[in-house]
C-alpha positions in Angstrom: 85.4 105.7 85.0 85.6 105.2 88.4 83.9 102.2 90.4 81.4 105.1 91.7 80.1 106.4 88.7 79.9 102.8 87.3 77.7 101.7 90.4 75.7 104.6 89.7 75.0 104.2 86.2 73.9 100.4 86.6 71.6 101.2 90.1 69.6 103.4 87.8 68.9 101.1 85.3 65.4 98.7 85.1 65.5 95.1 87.0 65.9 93.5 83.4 69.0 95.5 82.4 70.6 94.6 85.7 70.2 91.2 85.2 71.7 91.5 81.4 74.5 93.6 83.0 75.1 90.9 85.8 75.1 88.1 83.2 77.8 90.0 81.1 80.3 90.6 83.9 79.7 86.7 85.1 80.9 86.0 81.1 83.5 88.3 81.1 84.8 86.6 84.6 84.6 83.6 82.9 86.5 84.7 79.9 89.5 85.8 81.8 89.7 82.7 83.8 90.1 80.5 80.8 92.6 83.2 79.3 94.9 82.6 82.9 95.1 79.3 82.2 99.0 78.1 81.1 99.6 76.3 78.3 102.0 73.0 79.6 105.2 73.9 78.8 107.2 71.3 76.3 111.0 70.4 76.8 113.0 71.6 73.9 110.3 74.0 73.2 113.2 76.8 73.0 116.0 75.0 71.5 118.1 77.2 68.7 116.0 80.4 70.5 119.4 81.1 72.2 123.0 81.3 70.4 126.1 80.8 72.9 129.2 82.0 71.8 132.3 79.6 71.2 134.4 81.3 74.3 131.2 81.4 76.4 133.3 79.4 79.5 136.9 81.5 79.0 138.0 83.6 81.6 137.1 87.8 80.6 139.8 90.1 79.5 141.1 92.6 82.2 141.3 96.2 81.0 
């Protein structure tokens, strides 16, 4: 739906259903706000997530 048609469908609605609809998109703004917030990150959160092999720091083998 583009932001036409959606304009068009709520200007043809009664005053009262515009104010429900403008109440709705205020909560869903709200909504996504607190869903944007970052959790605070915790050192060691990760630890054991990532495996390093034993000859991590040895020069590669030439072809």
């Amino acid at each position: 739906m583009s932001d036409f048609q959606l304009y068009s469908q709520i200007s043809s609605l009664p005053l009262e259903m515009k104010k429900q609809v403008s109440d709705f998109i205020a909560s869903l703004k709200k909504k996504s706000i607190v869903e944007k917030k970052n959790k605070e990150r915790q050192f060691g959160y990760a630890k054991g997530f990532f495996k390093m092999a034993d000859d991590f720091d040895e020069p590669l083998k030439l072809i």
